[in-house]
PyMOL Python script that loads the backbone (N, CA, C, O; Angstrom):
from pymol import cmd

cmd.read_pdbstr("""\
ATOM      1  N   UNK A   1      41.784 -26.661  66.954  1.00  0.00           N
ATOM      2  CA  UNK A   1      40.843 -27.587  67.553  1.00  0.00           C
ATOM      3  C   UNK A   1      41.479 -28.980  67.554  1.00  0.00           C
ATOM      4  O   UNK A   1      41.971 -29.488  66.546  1.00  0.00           O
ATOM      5  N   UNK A   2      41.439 -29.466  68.566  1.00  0.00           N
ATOM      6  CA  UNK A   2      41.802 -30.987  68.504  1.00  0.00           C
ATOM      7  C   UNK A   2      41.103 -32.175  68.465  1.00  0.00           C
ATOM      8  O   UNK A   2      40.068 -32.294  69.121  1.00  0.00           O
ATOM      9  N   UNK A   3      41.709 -33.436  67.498  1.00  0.00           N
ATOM     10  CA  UNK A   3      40.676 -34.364  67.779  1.00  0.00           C
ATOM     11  C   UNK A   3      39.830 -34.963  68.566  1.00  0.00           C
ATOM     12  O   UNK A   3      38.966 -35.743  68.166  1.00  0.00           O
ATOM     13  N   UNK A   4      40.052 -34.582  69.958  1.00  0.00           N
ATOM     14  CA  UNK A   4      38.884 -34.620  71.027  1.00  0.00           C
ATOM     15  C   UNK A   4      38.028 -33.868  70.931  1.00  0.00           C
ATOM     16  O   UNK A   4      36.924 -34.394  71.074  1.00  0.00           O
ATOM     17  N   UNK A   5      38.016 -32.539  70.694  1.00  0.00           N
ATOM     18  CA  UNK A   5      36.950 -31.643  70.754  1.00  0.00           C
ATOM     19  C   UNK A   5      35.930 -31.850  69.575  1.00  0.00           C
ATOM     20  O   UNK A   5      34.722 -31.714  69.769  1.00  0.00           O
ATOM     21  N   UNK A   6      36.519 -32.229  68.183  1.00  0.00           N
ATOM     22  CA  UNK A   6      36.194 -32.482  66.908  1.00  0.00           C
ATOM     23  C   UNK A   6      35.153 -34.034  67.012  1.00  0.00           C
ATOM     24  O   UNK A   6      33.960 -34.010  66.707  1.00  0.00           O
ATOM     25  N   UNK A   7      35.829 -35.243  67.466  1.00  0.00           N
ATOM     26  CA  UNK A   7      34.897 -36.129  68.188  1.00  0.00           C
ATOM     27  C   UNK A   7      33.837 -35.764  68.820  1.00  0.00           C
ATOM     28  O   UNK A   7      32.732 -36.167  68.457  1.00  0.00           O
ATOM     29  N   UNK A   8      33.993 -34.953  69.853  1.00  0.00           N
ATOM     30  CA  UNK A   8      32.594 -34.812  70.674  1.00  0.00           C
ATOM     31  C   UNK A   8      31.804 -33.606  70.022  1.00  0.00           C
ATOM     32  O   UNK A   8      30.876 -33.164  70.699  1.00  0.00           O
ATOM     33  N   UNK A   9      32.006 -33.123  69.019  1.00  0.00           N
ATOM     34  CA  UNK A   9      31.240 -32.393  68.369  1.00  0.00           C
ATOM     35  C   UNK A   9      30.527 -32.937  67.560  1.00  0.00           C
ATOM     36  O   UNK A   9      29.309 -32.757  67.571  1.00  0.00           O
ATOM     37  N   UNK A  10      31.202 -33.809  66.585  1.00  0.00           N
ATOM     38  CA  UNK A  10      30.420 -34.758  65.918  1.00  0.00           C
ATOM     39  C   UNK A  10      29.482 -35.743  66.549  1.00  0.00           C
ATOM     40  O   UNK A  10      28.325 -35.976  66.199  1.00  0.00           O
ATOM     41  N   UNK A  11      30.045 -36.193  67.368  1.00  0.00           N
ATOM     42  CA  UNK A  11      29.208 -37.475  68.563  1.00  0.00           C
ATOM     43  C   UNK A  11      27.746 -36.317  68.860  1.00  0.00           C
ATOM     44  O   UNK A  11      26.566 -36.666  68.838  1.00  0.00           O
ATOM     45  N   UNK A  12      28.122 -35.310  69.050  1.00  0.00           N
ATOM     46  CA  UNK A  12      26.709 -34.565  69.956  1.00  0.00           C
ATOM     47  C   UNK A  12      25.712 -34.182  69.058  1.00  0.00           C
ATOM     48  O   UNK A  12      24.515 -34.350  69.289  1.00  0.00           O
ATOM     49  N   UNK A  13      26.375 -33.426  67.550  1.00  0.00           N
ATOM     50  CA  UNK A  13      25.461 -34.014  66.956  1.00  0.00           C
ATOM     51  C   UNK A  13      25.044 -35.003  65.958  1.00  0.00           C
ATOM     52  O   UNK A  13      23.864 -34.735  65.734  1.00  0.00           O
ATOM     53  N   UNK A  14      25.269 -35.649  65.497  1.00  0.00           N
ATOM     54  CA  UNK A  14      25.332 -37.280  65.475  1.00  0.00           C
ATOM     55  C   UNK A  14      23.366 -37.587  66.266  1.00  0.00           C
ATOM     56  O   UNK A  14      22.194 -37.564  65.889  1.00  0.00           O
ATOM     57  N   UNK A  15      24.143 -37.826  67.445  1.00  0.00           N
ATOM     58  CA  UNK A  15      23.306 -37.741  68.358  1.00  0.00           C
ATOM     59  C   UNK A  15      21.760 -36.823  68.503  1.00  0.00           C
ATOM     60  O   UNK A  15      20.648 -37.295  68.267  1.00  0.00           O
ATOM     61  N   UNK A  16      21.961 -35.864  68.807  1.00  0.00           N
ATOM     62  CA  UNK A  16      21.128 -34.736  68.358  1.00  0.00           C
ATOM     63  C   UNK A  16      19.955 -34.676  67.498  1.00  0.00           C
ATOM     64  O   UNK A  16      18.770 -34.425  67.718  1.00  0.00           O
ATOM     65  N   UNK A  17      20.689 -35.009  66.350  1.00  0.00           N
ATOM     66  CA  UNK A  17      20.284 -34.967  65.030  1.00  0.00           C
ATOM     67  C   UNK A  17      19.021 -36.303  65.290  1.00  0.00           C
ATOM     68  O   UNK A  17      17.823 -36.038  65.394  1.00  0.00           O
ATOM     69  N   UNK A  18      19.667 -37.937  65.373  1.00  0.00           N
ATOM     70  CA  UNK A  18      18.815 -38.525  65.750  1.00  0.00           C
ATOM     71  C   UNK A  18      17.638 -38.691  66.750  1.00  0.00           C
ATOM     72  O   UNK A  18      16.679 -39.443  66.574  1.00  0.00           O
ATOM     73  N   UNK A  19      17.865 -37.799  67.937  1.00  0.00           N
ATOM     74  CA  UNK A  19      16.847 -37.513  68.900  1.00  0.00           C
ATOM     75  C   UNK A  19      15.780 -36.355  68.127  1.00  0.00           C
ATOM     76  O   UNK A  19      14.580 -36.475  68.371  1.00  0.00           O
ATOM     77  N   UNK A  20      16.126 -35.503  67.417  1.00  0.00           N
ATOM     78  CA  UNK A  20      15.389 -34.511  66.642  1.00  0.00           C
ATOM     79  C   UNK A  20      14.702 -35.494  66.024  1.00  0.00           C
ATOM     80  O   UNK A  20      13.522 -35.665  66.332  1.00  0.00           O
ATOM     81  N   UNK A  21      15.303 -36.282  65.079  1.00  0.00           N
ATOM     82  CA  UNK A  21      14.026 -36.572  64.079  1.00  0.00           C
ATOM     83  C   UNK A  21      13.611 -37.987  64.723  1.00  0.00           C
ATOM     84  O   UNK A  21      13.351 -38.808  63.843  1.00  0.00           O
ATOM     85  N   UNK A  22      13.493 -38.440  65.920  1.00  0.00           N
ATOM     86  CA  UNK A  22      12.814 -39.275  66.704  1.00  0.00           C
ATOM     87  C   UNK A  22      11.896 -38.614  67.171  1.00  0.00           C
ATOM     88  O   UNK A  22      10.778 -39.072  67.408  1.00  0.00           O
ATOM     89  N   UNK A  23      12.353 -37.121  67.419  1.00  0.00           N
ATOM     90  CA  UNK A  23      10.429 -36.605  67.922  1.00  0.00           C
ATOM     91  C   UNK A  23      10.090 -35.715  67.264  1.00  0.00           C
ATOM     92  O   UNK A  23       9.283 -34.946  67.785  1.00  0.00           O
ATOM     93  N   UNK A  24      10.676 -35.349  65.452  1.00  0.00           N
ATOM     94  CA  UNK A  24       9.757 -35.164  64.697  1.00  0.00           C
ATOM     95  C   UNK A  24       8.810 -36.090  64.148  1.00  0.00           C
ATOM     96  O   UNK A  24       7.692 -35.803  63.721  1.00  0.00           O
ATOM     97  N   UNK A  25       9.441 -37.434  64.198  1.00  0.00           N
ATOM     98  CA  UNK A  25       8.389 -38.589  63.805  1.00  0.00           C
ATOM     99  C   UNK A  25       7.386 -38.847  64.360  1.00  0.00           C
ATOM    100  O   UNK A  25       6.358 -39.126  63.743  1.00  0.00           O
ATOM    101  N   UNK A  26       7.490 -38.799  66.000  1.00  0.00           N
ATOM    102  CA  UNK A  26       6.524 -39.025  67.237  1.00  0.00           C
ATOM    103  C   UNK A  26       5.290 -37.971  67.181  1.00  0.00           C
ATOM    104  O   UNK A  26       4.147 -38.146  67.602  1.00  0.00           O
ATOM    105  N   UNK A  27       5.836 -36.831  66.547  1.00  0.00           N
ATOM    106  CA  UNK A  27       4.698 -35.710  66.825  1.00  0.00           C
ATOM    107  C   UNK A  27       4.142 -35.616  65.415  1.00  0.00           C
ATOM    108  O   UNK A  27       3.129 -34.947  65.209  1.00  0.00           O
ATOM    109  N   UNK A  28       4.695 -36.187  64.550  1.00  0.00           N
ATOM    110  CA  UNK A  28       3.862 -36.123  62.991  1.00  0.00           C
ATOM    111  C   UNK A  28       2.944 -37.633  62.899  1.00  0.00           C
ATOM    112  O   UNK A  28       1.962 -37.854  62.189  1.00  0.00           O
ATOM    113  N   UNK A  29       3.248 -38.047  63.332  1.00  0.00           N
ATOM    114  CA  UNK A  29       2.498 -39.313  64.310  1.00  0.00           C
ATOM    115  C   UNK A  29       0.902 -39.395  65.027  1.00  0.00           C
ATOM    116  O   UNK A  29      -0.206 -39.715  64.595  1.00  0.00           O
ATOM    117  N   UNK A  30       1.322 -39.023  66.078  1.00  0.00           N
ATOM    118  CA  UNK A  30       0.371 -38.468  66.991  1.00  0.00           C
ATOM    119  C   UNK A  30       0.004 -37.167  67.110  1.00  0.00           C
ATOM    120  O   UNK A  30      -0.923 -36.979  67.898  1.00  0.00           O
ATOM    121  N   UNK A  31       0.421 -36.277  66.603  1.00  0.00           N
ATOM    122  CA  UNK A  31      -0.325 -34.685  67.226  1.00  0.00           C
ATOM    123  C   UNK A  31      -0.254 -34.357  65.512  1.00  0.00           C
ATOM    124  O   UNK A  31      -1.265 -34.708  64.904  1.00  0.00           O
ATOM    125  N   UNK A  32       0.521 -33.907  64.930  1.00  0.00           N
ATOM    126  CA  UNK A  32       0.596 -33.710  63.452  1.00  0.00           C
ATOM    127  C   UNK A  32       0.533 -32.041  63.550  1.00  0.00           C
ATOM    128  O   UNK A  32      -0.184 -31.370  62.809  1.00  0.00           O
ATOM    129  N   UNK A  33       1.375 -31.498  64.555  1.00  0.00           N
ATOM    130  CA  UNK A  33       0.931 -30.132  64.786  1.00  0.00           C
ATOM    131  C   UNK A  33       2.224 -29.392  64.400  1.00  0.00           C
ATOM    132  O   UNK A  33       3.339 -29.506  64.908  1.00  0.00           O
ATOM    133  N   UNK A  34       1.895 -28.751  63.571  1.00  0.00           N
ATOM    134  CA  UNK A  34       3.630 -27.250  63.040  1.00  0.00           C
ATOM    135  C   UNK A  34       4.223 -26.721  64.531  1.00  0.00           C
ATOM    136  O   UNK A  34       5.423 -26.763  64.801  1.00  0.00           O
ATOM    137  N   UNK A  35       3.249 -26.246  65.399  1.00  0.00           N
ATOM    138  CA  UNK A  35       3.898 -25.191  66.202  1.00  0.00           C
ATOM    139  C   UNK A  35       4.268 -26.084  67.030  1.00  0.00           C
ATOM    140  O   UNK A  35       5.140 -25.570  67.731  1.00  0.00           O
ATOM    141  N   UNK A  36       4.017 -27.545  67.454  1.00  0.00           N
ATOM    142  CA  UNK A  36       4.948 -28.299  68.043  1.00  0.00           C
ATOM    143  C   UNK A  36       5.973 -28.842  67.438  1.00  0.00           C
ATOM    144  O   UNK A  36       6.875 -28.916  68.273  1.00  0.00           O
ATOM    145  N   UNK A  37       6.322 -29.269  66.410  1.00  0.00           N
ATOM    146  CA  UNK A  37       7.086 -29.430  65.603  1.00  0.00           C
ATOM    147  C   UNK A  37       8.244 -28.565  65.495  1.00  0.00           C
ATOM    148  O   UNK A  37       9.338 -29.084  65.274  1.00  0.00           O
ATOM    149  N   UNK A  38       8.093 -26.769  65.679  1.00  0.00           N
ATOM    150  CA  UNK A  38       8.656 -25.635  65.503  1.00  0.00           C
ATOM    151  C   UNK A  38       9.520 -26.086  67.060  1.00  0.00           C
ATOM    152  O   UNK A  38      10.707 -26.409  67.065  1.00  0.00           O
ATOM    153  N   UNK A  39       8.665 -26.025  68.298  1.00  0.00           N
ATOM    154  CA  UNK A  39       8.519 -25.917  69.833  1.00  0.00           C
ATOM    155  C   UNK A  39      10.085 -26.849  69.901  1.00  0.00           C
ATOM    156  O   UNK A  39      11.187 -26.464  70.293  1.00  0.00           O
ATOM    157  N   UNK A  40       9.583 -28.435  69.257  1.00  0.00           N
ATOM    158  CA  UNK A  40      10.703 -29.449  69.682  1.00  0.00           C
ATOM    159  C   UNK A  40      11.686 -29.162  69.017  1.00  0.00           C
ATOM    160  O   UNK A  40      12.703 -29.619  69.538  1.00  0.00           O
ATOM    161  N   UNK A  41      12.010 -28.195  67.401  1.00  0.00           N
ATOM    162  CA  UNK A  41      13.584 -28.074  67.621  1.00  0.00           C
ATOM    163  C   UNK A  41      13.906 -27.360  67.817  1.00  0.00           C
ATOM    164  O   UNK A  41      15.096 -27.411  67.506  1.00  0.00           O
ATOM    165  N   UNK A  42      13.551 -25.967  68.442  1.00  0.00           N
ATOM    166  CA  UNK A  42      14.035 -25.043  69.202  1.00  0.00           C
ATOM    167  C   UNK A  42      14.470 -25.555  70.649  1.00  0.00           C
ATOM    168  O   UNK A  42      15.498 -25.079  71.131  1.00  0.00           O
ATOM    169  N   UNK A  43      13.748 -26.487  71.353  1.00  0.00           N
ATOM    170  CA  UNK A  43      14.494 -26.710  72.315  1.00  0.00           C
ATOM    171  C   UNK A  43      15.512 -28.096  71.848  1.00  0.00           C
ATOM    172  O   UNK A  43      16.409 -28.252  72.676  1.00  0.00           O
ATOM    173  N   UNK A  44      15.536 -28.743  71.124  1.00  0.00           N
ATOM    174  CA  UNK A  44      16.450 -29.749  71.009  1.00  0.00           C
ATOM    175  C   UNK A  44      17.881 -29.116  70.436  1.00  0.00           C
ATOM    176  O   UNK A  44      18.953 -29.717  70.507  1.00  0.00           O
ATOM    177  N   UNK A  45      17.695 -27.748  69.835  1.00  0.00           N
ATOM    178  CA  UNK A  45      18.697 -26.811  69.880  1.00  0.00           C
ATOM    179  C   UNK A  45      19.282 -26.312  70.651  1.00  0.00           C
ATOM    180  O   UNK A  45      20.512 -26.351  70.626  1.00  0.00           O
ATOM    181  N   UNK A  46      18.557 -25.638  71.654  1.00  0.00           N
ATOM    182  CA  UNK A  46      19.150 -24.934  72.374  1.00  0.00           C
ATOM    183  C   UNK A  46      19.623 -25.879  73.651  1.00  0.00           C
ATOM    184  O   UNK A  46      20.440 -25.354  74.408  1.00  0.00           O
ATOM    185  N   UNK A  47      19.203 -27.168  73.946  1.00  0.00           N
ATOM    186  CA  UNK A  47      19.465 -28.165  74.953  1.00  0.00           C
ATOM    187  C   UNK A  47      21.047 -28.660  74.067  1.00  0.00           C
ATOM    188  O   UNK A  47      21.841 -29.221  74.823  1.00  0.00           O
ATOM    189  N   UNK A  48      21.379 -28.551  73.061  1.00  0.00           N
ATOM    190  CA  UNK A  48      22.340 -29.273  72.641  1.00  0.00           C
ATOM    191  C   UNK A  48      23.291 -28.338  72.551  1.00  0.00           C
ATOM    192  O   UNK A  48      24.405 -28.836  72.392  1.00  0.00           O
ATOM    193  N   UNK A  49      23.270 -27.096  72.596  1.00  0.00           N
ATOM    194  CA  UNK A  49      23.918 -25.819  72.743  1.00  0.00           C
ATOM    195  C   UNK A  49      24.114 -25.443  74.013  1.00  0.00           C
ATOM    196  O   UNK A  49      24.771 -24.501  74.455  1.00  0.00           O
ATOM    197  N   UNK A  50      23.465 -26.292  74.577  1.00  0.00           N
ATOM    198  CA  UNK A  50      24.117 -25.710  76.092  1.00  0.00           C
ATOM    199  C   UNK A  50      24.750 -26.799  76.745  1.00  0.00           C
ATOM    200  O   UNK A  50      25.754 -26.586  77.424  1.00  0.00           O
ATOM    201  N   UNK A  51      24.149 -28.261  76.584  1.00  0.00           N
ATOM    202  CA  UNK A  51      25.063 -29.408  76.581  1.00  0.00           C
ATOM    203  C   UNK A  51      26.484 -29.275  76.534  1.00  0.00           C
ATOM    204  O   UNK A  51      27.287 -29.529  77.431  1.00  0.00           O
ATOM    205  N   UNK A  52      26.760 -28.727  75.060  1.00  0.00           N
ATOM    206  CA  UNK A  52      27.839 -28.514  74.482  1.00  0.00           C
ATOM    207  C   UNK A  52      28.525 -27.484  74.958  1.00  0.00           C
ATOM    208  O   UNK A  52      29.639 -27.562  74.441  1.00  0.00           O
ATOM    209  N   UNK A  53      28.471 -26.504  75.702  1.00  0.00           N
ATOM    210  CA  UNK A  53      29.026 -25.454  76.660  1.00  0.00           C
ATOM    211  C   UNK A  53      29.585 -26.123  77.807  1.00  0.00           C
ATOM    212  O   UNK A  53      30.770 -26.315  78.080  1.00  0.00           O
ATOM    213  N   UNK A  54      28.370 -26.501  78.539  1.00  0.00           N
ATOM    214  CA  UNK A  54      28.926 -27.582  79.702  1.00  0.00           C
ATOM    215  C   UNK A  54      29.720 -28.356  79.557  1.00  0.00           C
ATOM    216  O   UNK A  54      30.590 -28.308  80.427  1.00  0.00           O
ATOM    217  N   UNK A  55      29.883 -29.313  78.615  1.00  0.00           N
ATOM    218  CA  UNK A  55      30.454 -30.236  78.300  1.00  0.00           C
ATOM    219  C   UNK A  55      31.955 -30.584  77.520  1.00  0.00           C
ATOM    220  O   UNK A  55      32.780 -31.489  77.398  1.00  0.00           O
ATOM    221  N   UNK A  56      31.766 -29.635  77.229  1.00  0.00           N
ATOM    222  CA  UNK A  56      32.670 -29.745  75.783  1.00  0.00           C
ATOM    223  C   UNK A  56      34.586 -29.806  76.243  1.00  0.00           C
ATOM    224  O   UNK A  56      35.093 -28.686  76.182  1.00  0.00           O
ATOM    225  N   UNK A  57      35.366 -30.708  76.572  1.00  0.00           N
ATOM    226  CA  UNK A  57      36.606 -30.263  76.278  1.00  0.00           C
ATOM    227  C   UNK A  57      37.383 -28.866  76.292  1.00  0.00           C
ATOM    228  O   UNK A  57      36.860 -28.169  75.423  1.00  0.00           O
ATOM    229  N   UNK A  58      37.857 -28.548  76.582  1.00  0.00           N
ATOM    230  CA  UNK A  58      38.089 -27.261  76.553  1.00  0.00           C
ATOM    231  C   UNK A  58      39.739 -27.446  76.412  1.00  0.00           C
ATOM    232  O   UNK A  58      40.218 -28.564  76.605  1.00  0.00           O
ATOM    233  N   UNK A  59      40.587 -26.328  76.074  1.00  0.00           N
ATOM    234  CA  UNK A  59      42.246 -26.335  76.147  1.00  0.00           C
ATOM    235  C   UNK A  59      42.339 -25.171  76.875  1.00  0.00           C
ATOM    236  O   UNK A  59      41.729 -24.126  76.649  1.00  0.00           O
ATOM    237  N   UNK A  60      43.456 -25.481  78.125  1.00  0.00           N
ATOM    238  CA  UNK A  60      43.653 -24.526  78.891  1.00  0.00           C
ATOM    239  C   UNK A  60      43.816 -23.156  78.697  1.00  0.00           C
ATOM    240  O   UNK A  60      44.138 -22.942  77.528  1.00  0.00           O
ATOM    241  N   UNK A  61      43.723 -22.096  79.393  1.00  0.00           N
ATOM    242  CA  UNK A  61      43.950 -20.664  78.804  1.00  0.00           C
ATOM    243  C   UNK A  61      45.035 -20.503  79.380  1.00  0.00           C
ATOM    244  O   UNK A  61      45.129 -20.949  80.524  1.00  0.00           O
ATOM    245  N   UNK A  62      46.473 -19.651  78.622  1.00  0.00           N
ATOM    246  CA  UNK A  62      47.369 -19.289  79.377  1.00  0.00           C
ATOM    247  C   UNK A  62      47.104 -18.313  80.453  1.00  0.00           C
ATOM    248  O   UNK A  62      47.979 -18.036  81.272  1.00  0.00           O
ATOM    249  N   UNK A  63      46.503 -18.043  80.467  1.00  0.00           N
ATOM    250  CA  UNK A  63      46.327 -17.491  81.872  1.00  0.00           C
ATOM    251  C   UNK A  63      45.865 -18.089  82.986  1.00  0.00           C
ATOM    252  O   UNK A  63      46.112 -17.402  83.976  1.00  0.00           O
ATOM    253  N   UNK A  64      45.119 -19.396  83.303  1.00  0.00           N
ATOM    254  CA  UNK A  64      45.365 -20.383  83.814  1.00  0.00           C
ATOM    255  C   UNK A  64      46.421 -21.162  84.130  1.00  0.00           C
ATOM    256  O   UNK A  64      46.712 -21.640  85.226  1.00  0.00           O
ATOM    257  N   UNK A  65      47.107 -21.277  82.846  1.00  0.00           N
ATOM    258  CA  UNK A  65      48.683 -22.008  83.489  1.00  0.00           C
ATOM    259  C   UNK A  65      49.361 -21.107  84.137  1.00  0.00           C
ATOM    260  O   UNK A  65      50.240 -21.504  84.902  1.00  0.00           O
ATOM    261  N   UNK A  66      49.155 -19.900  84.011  1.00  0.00           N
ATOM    262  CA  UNK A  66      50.424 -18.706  84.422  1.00  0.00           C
ATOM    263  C   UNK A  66      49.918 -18.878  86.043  1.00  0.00           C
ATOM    264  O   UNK A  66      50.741 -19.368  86.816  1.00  0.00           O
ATOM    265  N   UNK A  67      48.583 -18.487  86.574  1.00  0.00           N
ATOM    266  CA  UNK A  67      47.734 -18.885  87.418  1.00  0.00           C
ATOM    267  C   UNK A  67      48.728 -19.632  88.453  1.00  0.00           C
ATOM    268  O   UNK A  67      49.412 -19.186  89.374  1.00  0.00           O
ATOM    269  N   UNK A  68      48.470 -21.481  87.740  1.00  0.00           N
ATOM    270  CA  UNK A  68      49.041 -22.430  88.882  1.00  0.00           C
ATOM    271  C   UNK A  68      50.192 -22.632  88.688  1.00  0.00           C
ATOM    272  O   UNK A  68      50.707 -23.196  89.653  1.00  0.00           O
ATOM    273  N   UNK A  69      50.857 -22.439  87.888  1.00  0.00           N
ATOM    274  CA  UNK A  69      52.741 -21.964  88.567  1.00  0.00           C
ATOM    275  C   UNK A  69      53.017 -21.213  89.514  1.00  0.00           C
ATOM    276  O   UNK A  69      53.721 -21.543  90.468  1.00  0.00           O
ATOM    277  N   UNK A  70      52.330 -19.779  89.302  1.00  0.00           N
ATOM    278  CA  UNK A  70      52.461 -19.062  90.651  1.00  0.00           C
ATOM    279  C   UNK A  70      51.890 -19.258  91.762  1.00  0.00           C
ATOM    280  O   UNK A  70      52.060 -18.575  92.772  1.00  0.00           O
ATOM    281  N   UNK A  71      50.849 -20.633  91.602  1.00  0.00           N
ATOM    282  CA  UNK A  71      50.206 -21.352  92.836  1.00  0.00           C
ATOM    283  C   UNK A  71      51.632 -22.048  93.330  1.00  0.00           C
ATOM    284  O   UNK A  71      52.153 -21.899  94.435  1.00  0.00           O
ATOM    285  N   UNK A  72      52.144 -22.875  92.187  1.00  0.00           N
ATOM    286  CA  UNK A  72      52.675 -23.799  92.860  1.00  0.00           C
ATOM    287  C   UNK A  72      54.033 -23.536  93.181  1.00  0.00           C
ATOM    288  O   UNK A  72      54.670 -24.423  93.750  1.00  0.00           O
ATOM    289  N   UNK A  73      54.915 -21.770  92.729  1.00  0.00           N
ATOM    290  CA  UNK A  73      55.944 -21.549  93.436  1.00  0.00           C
ATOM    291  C   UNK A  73      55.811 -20.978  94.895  1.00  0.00           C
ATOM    292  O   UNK A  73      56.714 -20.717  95.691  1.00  0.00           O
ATOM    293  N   UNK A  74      54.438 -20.852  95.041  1.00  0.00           N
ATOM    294  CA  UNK A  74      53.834 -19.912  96.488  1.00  0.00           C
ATOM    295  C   UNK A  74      53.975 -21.157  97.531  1.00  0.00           C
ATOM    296  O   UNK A  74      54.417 -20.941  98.660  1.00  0.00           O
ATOM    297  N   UNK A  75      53.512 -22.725  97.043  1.00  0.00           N
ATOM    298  CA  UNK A  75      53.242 -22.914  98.317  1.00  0.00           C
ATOM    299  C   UNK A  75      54.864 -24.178  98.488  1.00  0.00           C
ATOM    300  O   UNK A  75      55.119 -24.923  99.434  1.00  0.00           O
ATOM    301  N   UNK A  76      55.587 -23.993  97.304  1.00  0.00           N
ATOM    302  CA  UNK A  76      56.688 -24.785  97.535  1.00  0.00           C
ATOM    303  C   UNK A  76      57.310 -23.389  99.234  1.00  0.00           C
ATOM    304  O   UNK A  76      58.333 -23.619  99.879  1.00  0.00           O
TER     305      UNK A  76
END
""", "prot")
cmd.dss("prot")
cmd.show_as("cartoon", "prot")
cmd.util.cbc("prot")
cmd.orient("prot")
């Protein structure tokens, strides 16, 4: 893993983490309800798990590089 990927893992949740307990506070607040409470970090999970799919850095697969070499001896 490289320090880019390691950064934005931490950054996301970092992040995350503080949006979670910004609307566990909001809903112990105003609604004071468990099964919403349950509701918001299941999706603040799974929104940050898929964030992080989309998003994330990636390192090429050799089979990708093998890929555009033989792109790029085809169209020399």
């Amino acid at each position: 893993m490289k320090k880019r990927q390691l950064k934005f893992i931490l950054a996301l949740t970092f992040l995350s983490v503080i949006i979670w307990i910004i609307g566990e506070f909001i809903i112990g607040e105003l609604f004071n309800s468990f099964a919403l409470s349950v509701i918001w970090a299941v999706i603040c999970l799974i929104l940050c798990c898929a964030y992080s799919l989309w998003k994330c850095p990636r390192e090429p697969d050799e089979d990708d590089d093998e890929h555009l070499k033989n792109q790029q001896k085809e169209d020399k």
